[in-house]
C-alpha positions as CSV (number, residue, x, y, z in Angstrom):
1,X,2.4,-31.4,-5.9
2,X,2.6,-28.0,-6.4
3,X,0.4,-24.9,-5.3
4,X,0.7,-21.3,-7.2
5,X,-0.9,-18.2,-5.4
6,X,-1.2,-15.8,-7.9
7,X,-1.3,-12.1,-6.4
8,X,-0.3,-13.8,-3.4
9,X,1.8,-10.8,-2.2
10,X,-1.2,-9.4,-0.7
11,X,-1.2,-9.4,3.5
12,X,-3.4,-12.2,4.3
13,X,-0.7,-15.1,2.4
14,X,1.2,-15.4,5.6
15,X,-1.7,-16.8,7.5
16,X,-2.2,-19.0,4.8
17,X,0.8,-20.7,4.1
18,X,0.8,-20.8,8.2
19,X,-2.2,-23.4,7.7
20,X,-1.0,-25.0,5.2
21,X,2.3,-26.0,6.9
22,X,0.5,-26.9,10.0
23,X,-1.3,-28.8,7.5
24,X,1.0,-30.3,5.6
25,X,0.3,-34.2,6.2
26,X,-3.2,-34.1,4.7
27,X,-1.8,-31.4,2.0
28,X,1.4,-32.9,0.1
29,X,2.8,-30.2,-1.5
30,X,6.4,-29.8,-2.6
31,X,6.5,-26.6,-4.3
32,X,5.1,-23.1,-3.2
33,X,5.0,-20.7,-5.9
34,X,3.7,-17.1,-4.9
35,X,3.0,-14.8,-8.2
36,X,2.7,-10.8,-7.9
37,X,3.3,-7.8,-10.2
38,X,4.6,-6.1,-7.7
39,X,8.3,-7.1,-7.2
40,X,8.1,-4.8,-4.3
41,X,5.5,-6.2,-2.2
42,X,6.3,-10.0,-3.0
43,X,10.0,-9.8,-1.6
44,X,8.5,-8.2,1.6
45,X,6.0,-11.1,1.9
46,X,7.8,-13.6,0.4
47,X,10.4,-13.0,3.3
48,X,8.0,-13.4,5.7
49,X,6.7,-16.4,4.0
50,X,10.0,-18.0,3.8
51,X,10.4,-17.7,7.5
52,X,7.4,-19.3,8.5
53,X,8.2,-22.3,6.5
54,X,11.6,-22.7,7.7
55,X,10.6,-22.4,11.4
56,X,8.5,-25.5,10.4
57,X,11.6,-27.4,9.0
58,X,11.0,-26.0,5.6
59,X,8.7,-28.8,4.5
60,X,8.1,-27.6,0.9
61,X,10.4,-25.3,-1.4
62,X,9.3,-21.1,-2.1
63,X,9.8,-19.4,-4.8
64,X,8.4,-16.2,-6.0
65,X,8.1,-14.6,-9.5
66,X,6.2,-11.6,-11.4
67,X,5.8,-14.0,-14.2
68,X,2.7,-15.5,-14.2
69,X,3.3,-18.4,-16.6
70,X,6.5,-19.6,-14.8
71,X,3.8,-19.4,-11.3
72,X,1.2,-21.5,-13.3
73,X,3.7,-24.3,-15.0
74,X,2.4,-28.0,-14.0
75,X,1.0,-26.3,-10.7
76,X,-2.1,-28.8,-9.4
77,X,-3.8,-25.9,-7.4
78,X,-3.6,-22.3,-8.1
79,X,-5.4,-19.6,-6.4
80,X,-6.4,-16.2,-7.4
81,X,-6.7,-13.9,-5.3
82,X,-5.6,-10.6,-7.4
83,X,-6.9,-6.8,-7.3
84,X,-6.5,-5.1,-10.3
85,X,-5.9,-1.4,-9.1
86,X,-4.7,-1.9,-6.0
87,X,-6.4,-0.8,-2.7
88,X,-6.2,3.1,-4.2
89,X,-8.9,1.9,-7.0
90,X,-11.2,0.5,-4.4
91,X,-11.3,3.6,-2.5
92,X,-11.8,5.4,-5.6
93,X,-14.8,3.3,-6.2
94,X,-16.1,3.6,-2.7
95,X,-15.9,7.3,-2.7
96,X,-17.2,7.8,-6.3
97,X,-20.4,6.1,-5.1
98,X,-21.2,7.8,-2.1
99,X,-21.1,11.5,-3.2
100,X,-24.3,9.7,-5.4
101,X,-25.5,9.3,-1.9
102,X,-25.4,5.5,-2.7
103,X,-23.5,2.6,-1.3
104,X,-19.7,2.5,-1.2
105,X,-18.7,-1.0,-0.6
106,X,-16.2,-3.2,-2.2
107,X,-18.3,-5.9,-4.0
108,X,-21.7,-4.8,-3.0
109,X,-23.4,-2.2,-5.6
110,X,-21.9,0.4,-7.6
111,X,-18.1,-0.7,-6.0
112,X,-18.3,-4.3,-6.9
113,X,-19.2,-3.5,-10.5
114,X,-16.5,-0.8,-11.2
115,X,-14.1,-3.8,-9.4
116,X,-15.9,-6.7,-11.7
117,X,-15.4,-4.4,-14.8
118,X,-11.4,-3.8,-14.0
119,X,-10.8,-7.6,-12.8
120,X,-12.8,-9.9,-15.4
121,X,-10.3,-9.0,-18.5
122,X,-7.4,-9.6,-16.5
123,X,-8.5,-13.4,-14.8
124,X,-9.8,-14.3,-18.5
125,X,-6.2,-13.3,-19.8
126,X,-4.5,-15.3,-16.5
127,X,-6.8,-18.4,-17.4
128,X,-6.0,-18.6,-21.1
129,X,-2.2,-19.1,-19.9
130,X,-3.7,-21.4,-17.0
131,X,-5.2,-23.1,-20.0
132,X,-2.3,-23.3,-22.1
133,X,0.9,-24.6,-18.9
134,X,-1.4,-26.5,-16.5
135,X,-5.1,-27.7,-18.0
136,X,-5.6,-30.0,-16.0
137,X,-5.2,-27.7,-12.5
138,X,-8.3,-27.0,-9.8
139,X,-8.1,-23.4,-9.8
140,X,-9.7,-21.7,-6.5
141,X,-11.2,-18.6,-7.0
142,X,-11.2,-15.5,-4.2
143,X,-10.6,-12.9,-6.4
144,X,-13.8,-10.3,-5.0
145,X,-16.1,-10.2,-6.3
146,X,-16.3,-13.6,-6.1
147,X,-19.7,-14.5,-6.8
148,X,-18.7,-11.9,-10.1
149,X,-15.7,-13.1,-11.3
150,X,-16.6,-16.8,-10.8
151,X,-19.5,-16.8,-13.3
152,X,-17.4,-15.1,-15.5
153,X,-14.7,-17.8,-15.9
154,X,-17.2,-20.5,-15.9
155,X,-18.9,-19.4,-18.7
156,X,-15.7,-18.1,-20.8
157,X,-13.5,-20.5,-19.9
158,X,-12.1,-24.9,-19.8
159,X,-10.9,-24.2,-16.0
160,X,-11.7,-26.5,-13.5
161,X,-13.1,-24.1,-10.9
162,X,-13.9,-23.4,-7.8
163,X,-15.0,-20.3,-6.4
164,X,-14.5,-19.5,-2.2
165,X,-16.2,-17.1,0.1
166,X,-15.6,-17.7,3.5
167,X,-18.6,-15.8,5.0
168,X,-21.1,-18.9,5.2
169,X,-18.6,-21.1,6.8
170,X,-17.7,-18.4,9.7
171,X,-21.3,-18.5,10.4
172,X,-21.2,-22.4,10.1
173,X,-18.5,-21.5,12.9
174,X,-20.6,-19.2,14.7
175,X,-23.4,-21.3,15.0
176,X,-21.5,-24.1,16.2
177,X,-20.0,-21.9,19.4
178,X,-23.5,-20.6,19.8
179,X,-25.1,-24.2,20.2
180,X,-21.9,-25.8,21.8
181,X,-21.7,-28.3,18.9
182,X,-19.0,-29.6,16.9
183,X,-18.8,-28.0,13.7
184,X,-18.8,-31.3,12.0
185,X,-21.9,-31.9,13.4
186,X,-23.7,-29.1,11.9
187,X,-25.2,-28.9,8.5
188,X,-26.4,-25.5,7.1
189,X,-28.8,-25.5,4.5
190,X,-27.8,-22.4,2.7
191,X,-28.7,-21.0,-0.8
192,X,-27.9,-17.9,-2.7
193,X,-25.6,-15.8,-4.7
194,X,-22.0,-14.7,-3.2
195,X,-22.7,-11.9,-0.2
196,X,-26.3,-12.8,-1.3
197,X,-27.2,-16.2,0.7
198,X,-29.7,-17.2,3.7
199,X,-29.6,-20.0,5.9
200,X,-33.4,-21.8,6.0
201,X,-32.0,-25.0,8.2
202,X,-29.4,-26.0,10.5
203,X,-29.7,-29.2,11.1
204,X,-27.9,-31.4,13.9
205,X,-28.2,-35.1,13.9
206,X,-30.9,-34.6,12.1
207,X,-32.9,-31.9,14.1
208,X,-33.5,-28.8,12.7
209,X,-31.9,-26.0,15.6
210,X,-32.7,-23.0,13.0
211,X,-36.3,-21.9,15.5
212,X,-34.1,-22.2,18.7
213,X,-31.6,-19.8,17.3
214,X,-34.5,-17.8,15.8
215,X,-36.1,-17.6,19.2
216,X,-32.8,-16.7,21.1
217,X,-31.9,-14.8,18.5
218,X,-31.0,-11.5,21.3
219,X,-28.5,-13.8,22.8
220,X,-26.8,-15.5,19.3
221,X,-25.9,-11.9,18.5
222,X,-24.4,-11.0,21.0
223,X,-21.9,-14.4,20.8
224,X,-21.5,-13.0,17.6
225,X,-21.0,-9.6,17.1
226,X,-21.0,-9.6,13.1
227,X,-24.7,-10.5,13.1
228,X,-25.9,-7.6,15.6
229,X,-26.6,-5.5,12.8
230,X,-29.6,-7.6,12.0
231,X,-32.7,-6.5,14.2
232,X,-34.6,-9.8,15.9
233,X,-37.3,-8.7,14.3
234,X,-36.1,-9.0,10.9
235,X,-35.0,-12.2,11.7
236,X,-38.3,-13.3,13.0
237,X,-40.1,-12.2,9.5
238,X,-37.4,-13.8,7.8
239,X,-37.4,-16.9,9.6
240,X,-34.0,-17.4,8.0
241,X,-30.4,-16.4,9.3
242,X,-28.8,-13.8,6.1
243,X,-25.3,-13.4,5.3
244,X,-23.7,-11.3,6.7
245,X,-23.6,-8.9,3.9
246,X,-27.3,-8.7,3.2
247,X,-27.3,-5.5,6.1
248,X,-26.3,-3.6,2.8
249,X,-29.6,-5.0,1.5
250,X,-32.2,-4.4,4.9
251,X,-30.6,-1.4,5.9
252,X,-29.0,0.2,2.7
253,X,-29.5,3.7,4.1
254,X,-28.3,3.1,7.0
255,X,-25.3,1.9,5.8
256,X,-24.6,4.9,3.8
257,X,-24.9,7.7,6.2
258,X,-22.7,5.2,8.5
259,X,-20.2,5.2,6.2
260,X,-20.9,9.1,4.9
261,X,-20.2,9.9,9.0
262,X,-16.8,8.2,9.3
263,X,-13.5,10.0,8.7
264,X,-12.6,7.2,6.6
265,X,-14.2,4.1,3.9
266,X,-13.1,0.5,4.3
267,X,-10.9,0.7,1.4
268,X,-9.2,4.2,2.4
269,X,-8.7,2.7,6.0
270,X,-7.1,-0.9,4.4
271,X,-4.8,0.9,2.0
272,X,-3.5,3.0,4.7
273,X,-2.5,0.0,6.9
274,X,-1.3,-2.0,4.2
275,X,1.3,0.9,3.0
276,X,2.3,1.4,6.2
277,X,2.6,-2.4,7.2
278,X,4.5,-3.2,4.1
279,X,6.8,0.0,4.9
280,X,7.5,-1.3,8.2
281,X,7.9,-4.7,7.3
282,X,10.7,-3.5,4.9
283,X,12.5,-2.1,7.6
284,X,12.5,-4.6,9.9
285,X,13.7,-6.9,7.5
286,X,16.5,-5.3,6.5
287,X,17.4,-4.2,10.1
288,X,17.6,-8.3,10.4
289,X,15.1,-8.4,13.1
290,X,12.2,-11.0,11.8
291,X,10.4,-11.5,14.8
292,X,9.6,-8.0,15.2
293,X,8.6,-8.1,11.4
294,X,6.1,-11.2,12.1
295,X,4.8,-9.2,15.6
296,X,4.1,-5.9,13.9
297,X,2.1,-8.0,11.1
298,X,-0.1,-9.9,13.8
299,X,-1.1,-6.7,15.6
300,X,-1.9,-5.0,12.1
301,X,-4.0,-8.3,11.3
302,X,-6.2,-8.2,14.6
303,X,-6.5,-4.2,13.9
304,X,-8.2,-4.9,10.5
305,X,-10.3,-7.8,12.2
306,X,-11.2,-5.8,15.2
307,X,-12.4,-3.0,12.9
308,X,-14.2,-4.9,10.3
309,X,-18.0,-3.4,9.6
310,X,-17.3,-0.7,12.2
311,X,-17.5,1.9,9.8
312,X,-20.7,0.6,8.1
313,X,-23.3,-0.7,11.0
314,X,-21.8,2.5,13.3
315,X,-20.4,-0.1,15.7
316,X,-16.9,0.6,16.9
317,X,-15.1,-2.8,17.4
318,X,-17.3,-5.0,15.8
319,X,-14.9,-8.0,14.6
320,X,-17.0,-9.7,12.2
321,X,-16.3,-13.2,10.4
322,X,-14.5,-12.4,7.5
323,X,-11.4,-11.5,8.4
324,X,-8.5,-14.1,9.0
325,X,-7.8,-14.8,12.7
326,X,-4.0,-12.9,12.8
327,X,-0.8,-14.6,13.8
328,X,0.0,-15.5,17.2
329,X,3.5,-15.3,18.1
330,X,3.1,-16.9,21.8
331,X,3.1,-19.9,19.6
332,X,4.2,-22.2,17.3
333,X,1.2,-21.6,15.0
334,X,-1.8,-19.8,14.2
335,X,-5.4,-21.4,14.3
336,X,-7.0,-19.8,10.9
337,X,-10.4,-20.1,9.2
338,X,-11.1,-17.7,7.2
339,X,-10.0,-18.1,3.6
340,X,-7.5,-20.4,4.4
341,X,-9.4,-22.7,6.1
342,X,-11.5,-23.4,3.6
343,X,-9.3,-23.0,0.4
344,X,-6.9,-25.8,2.6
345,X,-10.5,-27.9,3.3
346,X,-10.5,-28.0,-1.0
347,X,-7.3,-29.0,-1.2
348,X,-7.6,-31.5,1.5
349,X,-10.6,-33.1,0.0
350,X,-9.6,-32.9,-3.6
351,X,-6.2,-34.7,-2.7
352,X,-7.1,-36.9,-0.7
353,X,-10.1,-38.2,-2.4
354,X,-12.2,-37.5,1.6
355,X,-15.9,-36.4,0.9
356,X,-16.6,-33.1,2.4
357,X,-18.9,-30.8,2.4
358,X,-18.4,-27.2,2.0
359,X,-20.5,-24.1,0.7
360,X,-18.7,-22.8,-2.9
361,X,-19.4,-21.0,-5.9
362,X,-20.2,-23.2,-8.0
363,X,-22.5,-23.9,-11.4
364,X,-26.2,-24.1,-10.6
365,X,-27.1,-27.1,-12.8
366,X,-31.0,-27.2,-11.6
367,X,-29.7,-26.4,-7.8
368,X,-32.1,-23.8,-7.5
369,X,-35.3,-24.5,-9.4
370,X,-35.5,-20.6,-10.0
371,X,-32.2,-20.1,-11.4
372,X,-30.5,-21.3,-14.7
373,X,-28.3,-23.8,-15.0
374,X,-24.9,-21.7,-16.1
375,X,-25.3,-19.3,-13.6
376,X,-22.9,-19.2,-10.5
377,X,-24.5,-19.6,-7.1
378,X,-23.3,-19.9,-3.8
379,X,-24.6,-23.6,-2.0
380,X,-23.8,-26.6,0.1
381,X,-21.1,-28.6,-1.9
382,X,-20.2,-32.5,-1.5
383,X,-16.3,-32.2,-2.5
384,X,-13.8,-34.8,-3.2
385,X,-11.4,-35.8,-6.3
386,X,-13.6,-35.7,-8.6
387,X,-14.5,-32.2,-8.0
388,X,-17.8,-30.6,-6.2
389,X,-21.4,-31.4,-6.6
390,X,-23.6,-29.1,-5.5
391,X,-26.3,-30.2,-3.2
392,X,-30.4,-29.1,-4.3
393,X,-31.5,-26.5,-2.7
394,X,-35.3,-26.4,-4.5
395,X,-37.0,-23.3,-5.0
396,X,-36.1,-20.2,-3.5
397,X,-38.6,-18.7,-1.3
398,X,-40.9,-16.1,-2.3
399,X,-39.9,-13.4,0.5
400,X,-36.2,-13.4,-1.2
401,X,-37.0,-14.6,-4.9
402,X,-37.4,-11.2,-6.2
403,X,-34.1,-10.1,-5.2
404,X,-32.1,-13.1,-6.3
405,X,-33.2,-13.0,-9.8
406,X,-32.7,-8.7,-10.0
407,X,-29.5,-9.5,-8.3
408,X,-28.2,-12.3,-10.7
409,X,-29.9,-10.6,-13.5
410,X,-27.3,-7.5,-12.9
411,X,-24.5,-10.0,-12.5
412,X,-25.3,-11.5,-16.2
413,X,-24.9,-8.5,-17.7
414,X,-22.3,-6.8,-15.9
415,X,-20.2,-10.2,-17.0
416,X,-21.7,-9.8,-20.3
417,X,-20.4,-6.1,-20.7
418,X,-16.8,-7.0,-18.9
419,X,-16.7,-10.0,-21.7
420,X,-17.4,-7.9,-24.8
421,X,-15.2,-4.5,-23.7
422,X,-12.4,-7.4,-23.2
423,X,-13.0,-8.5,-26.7
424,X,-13.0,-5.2,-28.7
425,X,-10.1,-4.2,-26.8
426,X,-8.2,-7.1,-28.0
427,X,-9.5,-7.2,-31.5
428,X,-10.1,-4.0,-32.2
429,X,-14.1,-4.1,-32.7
């Protein structure tokens, strides 16, 4: 079996590949194939990579390549997890909006559009290859914006697709700390778009524990830091737990001057640590000493997760959910969800034929009653060989209706406009 990561020479493919050896007797694979255009950047990672997996007895071979259809040949799982201008575009984008006086965010607004625009083109020309060397491959989509860039190839494309956001399973995660249950215990019943999604029931052998959180909802926040920036209050009007990314929604102003008061935006403050990460990586490698290479990348990891919405809810420290737990090197391994936790849970299922359920991006197909069927939404998923089914979610409520349809309204055409560009570019119309 083989797995391609294409644009896997970005930072977060050593904790991945860290899973999936750990993993590797549920998840088969016999060939790792990690696909970048930067030569650069995927010998530095691909080192580290290779490392990892021969501390583990080097149970699967690594290669790495710039050429995307020697990455995609007879693979059975690719992911994409590519970012077409680098972190410099994104903090282009981020800035650009805010001297508007509007949001500057990475997927959310004015950002995620400008990101959709430059990154649709290039996954539709990575899934005709994908198309043409291995048709009959899942491909798992975290490309940001996810939500975006999902609809886009399910609409222009024969893939068979799956798109990831790991947001609603960290607060799957959360909740389960919160109530001291298993997480396999725990069924959300969550609806939505990508960074657009509310939980209305969380139900534990079959008793709905959504009111007791509501009620207590003071002390759930503080167990989770992430989730602070929503007011108890709000929650209580709601009477519904919001992703995480909805704060960019409730408190859009807010968010703006917090970011308009900090030295720096997300996207100025990631590209800095990744060129200096990948910098020092480099040296380290060449000076032989690996260890130090794997140390200097855990404590840049926890920095970036330590950090995460800091900047935007005016909260230093505020380590939210969807950054990847970094690596430990007191041990053998590294516990990560994240991304890799649940890309690995699709693999797992898919291979294995095991019935799981997980929240994806996925076709609605009369999901929600309020949405059509070809558009991407975000839901509860029953996943196993045959592929995910989405579970029904019904119709949407009315105190969030309104901004589901504007929301997926905007993501229609912006696909729409990233779609035709791509085609008079190509042909010349």
């Amino acid at each position: 079996m083989k797995l391609a990561l294409i644009g896997g020479a970005g930072v977060r493919t050593p904790s991945m590949i860290d899973s999936l050896v750990r993993r590797h007797h549920e998840i088969p694979i016999r060939e790792l194939v990690i696909h970048d255009i930067d030569p650069h950047k995927i010998d530095t990672i691909g080192a580290i990579v290779k490392h990892l997996v021969r501390q583990h007895g080097s149970p699967f071979r690594v290669e790495t390549t710039t050429d995307i259809a020697k990455a995609v040949e007879g693979a059975d799982f690719i992911y994409t997890a590519i970012r077409v201008g680098g972190e410099e575009s994104r903090a282009i984008d981020e800035r650009v909006a805010l001297r508007h006086g509007v949001l500057g965010q990475e997927t959310t607004g004015p950002g995620g559009f400008s990101m959709a625009l430059r990154t649709i083109p290039v996954m539709l020309e990575y899934s005709r290859i994908i198309e043409r060397e291995s048709p009959n491959a899942w491909v798992v989509n975290f490309t940001n914006p996810a939500g975006l860039i999902t609809e886009a190839l399910s609409k222009h494309t024969r893939l068979n697709l799956i798109g990831i956001c790991d947001a609603p399973s960290a607060l799957k995660l959360d909740i389960a700390k919160f109530l001291n249950e298993p997480a396999d215990d725990i069924h959300l019943h969550y609806f939505g778009l990508n960074h657009l999604g509310w939980v209305n029931r969380v139900t534990v052998r079959g008793i709905d524990r959504l009111p007791y959180i509501i009620d207590h909802y003071d002390r759930f926040a503080r167990s989770c830091p992430h989730m602070a920036c929503f007011s108890p209050e709000l929650i209580r009007q709601l009477r519904m737990l919001p992703n995480e990314y909805l704060y960019y929604y409730y408190y859009r102003e807010q968010a703006v001057n917090h970011i308009l008061s900090s030295p720096h935006t997300r996207g100025e403050q990631i590209a800095e640590w990744n060129r200096n990460l990948l910098v020092q990586l480099k040296e380290k490698l060449q000076e032989g000493d690996i260890e130090a290479a794997i140390a200097l990348y855990a404590d840049t990891m926890q920095k970036r997760q330590n950090s995460y919405m800091s900047a935007e809810t005016g909260k230093a420290g505020n380590a939210g959910s969807m950054q990847h737990k970094p690596l430990d090197t007191s041990q053998a391994s590294l516990e990560n969800e994240g991304y890799a936790g649940l890309a690995l849970s699709i693999m797992s299922a898919i291979c294995n034929n095991k019935k799981t359920c997980l929240i994806l991006n996925v076709p609605n197909r009369g999901t929600i009653a309020d949405l059509r069927d070809d558009d991407v939404v975000e839901v509860p998923c029953m996943l196993d060989a045959n592929g995910p089914v989405p579970l029904a979610a019904g119709a949407l409520p009315d105190s969030v209706k309104g901004l589901i349809q504007s929301v997926k309204q905007y993501e229609r055409y912006t696909v729409s406009a990233a779609v035709t560009v791509r085609t008079r570019m190509r042909y010349g119309r």
